[in-house]
FITI-210323 format. One record per residue (C-alpha): residue in three letters; y, z, x; residue number from 1. Coordinates in steps of 0.05 Angstrom, whole numbers. Layout:
// FITI-210323
  code   north      up    east  pos
   ALA       Y       Z       X  NUM
...
***
This chain:
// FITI-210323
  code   north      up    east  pos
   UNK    1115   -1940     870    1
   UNK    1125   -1875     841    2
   UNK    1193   -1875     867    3
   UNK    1208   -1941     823    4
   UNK    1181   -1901     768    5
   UNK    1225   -1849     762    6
   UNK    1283   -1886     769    7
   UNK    1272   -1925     714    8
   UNK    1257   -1857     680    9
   UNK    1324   -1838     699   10
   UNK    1358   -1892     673   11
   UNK    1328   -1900     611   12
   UNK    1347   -1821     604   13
   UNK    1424   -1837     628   14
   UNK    1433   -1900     577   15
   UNK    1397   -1855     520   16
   UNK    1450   -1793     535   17
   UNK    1506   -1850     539   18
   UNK    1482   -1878     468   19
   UNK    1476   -1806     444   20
   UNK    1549   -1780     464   21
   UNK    1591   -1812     401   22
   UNK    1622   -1786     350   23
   UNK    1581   -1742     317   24
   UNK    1582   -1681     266   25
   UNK    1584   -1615     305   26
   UNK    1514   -1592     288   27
   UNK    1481   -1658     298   28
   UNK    1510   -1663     361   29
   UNK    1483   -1590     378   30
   UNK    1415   -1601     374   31
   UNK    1424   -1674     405   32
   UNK    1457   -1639     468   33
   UNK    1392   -1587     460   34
   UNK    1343   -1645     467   35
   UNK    1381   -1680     520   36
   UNK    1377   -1625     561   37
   UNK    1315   -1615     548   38
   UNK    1291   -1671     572   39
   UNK    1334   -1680     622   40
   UNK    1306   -1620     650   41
   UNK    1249   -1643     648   42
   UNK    1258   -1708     691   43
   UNK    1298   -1674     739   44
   UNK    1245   -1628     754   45
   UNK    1205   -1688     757   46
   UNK    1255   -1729     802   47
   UNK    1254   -1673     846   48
   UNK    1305   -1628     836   49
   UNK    1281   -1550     862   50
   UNK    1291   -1521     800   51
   UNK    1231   -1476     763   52
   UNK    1188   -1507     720   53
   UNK    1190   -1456     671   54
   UNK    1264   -1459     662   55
   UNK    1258   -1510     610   56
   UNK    1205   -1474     564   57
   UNK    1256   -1409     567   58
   UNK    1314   -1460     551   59
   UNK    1280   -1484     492   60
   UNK    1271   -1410     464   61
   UNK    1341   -1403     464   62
   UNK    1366   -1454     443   63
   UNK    1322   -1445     380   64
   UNK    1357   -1374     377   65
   UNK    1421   -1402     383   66
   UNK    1420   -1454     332   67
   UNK    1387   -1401     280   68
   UNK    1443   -1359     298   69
   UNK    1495   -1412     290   70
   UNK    1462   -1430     220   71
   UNK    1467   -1358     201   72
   UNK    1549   -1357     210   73
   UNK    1592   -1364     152   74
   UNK    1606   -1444     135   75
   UNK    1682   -1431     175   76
   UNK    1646   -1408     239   77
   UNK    1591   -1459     245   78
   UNK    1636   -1509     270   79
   UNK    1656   -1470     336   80
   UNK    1589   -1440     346   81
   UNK    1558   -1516     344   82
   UNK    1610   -1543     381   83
   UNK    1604   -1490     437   84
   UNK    1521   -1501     436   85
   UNK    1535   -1571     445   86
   UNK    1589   -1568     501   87
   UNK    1543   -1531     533   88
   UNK    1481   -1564     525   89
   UNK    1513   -1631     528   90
   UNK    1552   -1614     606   91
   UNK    1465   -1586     631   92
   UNK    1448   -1660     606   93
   UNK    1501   -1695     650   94
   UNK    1492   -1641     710   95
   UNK    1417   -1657     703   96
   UNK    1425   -1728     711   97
   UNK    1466   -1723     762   98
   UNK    1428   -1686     800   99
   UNK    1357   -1721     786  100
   UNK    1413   -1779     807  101
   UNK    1434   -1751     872  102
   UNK    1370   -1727     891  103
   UNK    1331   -1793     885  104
   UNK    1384   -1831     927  105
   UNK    1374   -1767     993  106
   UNK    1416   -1709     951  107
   UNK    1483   -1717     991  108
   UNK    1525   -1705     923  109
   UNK    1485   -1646     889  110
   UNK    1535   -1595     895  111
   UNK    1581   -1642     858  112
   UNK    1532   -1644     801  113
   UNK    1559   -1581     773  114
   UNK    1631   -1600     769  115
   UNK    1604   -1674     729  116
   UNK    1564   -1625     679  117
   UNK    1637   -1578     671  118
   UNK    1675   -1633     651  119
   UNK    1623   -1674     614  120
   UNK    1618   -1606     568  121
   UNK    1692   -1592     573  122
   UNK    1706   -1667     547  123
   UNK    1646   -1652     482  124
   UNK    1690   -1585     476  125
   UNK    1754   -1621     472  126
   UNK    1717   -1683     424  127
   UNK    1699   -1637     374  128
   UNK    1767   -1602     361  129
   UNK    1779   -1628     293  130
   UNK    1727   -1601     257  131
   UNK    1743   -1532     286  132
   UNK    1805   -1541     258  133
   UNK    1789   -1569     199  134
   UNK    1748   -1507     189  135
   UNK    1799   -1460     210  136
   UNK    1841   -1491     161  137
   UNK    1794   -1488      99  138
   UNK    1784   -1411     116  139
   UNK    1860   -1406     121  140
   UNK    1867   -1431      52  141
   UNK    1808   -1396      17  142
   UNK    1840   -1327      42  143
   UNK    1909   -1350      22  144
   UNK    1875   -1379     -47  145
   UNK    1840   -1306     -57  146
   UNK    1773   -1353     -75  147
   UNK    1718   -1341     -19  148
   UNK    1676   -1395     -44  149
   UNK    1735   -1437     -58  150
   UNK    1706   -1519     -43  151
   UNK    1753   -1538      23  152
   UNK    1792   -1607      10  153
   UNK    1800   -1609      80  154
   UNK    1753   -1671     104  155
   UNK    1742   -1703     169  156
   UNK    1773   -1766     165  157
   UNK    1744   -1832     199  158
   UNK    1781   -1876     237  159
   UNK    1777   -1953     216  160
   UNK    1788   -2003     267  161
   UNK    1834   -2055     230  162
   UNK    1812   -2117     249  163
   UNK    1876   -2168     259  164
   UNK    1873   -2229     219  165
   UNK    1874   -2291     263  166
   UNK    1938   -2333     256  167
   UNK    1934   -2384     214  168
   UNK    1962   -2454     239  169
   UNK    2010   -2488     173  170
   UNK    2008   -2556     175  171
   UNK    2058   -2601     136  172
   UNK    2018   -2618      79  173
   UNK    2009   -2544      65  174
   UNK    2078   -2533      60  175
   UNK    2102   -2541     -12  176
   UNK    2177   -2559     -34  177
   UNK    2221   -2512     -65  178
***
């Protein structure tokens, strides 16, 4: 029964990581990627992965260092600094649950666990481009500007789905004569 238990636990943790990996600003997706692998720590220590219980606990004392840090950093270097938190934090998540994965179904693809978690945090890396850029660009143009506080019109942009009108069937009584 307990078994049962923590797979459901598992699951729930996988479709909440899924939910959790859109689009998001670089800091909020930090300290998402901070408490998904937090707690995905924490199941796969109770899934039974042989890792040290107290590796969590430290994990959470950095990563409160690190995102103080981060918020200490000019505006232009915030950007990277998230973005390299959350790779990071966000590829432990997705090694975690690949591991609590593999060893709940007998452990046969652990060792592949760490090359899911390197790409899952290579593809956050790649995702969050750009805003790096569009920071890099605003400090570009405050230094060439010679204003330091200088308000960046760089934005992030969103991209709208344009939804395609259906087509719309002309009967003859609709048409009207010239």
């Amino acid at each position: 029964m307990f078994v049962d238990q923590r797979k459901m636990m598992l699951a729930l943790v996988l479709c909440a990581a899924l939910c959790a990996a859109r689009a998001q600003e670089a800091e909020t997706q930090a300290r998402t990627g901070a408490v998904a692998d937090g707690v995905t720590s924490v199941v796969g220590i109770a899934a039974g992965v042989p890792l040290n219980p107290l590796l969590p606990v430290a994990g959470l004392a950095f990563k409160a260092v690190t995102l103080q840090h981060a918020e200490s950093l000019p505006e232009t270097e915030r950007p990277r600094a998230y973005a390299f938190a959350a790779a990071g934090w966000h590829g432990s998540a997705a090694g975690n649950v690949c591991a609590a994965a593999s060893v709940l179904t007998g452990g046969a693809f652990l060792p592949a666990c760490l090359v899911v978690g390197v790409a899952w945090g290579y593809k956050t890396w790649t995702d969050s481009e750009p805003e790096r850029l569009n920071a890099e660009r605003c400090a570009a143009l405050r230094t060439k500007a010679r204003k330091p506080k200088l308000r960046c019109p760089v934005t992030a942009q969103r991209v709208q789905r344009q939804v395609a009108q259906a087509p719309r069937f002309v009967a003859a009584q609709d048409l009207v004569a010239p």
